[in-house]
C-alpha positions, 0 to 999 in steps of 0.5 A, spaced: 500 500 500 502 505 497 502 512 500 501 519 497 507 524 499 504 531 498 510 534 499 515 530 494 509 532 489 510 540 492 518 540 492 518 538 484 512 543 482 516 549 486 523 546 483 521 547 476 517 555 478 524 557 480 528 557 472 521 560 469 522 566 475 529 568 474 527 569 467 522 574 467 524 582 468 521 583 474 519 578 479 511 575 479 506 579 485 501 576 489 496 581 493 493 577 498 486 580 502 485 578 508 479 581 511 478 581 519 482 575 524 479 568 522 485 564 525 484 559 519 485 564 514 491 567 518 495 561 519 494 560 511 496 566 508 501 566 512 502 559 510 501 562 501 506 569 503 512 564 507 512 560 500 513 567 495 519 569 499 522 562 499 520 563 491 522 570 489 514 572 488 512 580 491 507 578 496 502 584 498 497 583 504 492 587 505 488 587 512 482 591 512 478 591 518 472 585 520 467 592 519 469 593 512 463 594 508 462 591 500 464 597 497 470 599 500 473 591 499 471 593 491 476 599 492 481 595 493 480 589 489 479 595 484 485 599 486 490 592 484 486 590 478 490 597 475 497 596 479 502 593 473 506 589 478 500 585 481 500 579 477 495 575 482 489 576 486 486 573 492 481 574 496 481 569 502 475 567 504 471 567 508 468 573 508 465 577 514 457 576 513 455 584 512 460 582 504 458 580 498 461 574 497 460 573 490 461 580 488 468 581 490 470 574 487 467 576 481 470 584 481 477 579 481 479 582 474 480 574 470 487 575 468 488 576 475 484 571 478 490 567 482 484 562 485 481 561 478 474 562 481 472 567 476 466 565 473 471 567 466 476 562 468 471 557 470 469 557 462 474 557 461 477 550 464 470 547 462 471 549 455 478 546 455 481 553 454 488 555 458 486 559 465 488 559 472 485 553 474 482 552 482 488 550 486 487 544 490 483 540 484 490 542 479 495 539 485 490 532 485 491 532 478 499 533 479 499 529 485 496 522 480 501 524 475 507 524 479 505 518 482 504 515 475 496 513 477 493 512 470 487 516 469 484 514 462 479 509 461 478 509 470 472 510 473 473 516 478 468 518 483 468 524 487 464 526 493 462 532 493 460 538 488 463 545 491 465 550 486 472 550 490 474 542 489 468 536 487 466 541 480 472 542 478 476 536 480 470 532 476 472 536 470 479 535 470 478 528 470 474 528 464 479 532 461 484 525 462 480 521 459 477 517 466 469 517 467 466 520 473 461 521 477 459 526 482 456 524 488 453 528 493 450 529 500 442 527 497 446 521 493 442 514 495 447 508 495 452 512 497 457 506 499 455 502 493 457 508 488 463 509 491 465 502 491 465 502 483 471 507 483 478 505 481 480 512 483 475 515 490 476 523 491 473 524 497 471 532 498 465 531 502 467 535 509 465 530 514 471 526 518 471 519 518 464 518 514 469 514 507 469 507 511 472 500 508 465 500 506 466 505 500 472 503 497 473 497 492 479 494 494 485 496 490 483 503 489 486 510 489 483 514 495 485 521 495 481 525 501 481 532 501 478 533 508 481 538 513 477 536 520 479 540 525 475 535 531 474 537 538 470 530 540 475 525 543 471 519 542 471 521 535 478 522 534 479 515 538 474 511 533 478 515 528 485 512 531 488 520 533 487 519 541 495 520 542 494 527 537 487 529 541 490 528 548 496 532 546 493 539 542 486 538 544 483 536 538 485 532 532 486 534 524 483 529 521 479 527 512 473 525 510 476 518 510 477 513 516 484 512 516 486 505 518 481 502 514 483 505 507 489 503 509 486 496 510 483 496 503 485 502 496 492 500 493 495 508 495 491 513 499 494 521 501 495 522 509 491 527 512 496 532 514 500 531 509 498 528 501 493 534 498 494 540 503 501 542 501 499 542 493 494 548 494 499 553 496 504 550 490 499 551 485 498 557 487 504 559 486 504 556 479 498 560 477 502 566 480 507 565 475 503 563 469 499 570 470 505 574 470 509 571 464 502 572 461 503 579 464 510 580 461 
């Protein structure tokens, strides 16, 4: 049973940004907005701003205040849609609850669009057509072909239909030739679909719900799940009782570990697979929209 390292994965994509860096006349800008204190989004964006200096990208945070009102953030997204030095923009979310969401991702000018969230650039990816693409999905797509995990005639089922990961990883996947289905939390038989799968993409949200039950044996899992828990009879059912009784809570996926391990052929560890690809991705678009740009 093989282990999908995310971090192998990260080392290469970030190794092959350097030379493309250094051949440009001024180095890639990333703005980052990050509005009020969510600690989430802090650690994150920390995390995205530490990987441009290791690189060479000019990273701008901007800190507005948690009162910030829809019109004042539109400002600012149109303030660094006209700076020639700000290649990337990312709006971390979420938003405070007085925002409008959708109308600040959708002010994100499309050749800016670091995320590759714009509606322009989700046409895009539908179409086939060249774009940023949304980041967690293009690092699995990465990831299975580091791993040489053949894609062209499998059966692909991902669990979950979010804009940010289930709807853009399916249409990838299409892209590679696989047949996919989109599973979902009003899908009846959910374990008997998933066990139809060659390659499993879970990105439902929920920890531990993909148990032995859903996975064919021999298959591919990738679990994208990010689950802060706070329940230690959970995080003990789940076999994290030493993480829990050390920090208080466990980071766990959407799959039961012990029980995938028991079954697919090669599964992503939760830390540790997915999560390291979204910031290298990030950064790839970074340096694509700037060669673009310059």
């Amino acid at each position: 049973m093989q282990i999908l390292d995310g971090t192998a994965v990260r080392a290469e994509i970030l190794a092959g940004l350097k030379p493309r860096i250094h051949q440009l006349s001024r180095p890639p800008g990333l703005a980052v907005v990050l509005v009020g204190h969510n600690p989430a989004s802090e650690i994150y964006v920390r995390g995205k701003i530490k990987a441009c200096g290791e690189l060479g990208i000019y990273s701008e945070k901007i800190t507005p205040a948690e009162s910030i009102s829809t019109g004042e953030l539109l400002a600012i997204i149109d303030e660094l849609n006209r700076r020639p030095e700000i290649d990337g923009i990312l709006v971390q979310m979420p938003l405070p609850r007085q925002i409008d969401s959708r109308r600040v991702l959708e002010a994100v000018a499309p050749e800016k669009d670091a995320d590759g969230f714009h509606p322009v650039n989700v046409g895009h990816l539908v179409a086939g057509r060249p774009g940023p693409r949304p980041c967690t999905p293009a690092g699995i797509i990465e990831m299975l072909k580091y791993y040489h995990v053949p894609l062209e005639g499998r059966h692909a089922v991902v669990i979950g239909r979010s804009d940010i990961v289930g709807k853009p990883v399916a249409i990838m996947l299409l892209q590679e030739n696989a047949t996919v289905t989109i599973c979902h939390s009003k899908t009846s038989n959910l374990a008997e679909e998933c066990r139809r799968a060659d390659l499993l993409v879970a990105a439902i949200g929920k920890p531990g719900l993909v148990t032995g039950d859903f996975i064919a044996p021999g298959a591919v899992v990738i679990d994208v799940g990010q689950n802060r828990i706070a329940d230690r009879a959970l995080a003990e059912r789940l076999g994290r009782r030493e993480e829990f009784d050390r920090k208080g809570f466990a980071l766990v996926g959407d799959v039961h570990p012990a029980e995938v391990a028991r079954t697919a052929s090669a599964y992503t560890p939760v830390p540790g697979g997915v999560g390291p690809l979204t910031i290298a991705m990030l950064m790839a678009n970074t340096v694509r929209l700037a060669e673009r740009h310059i």
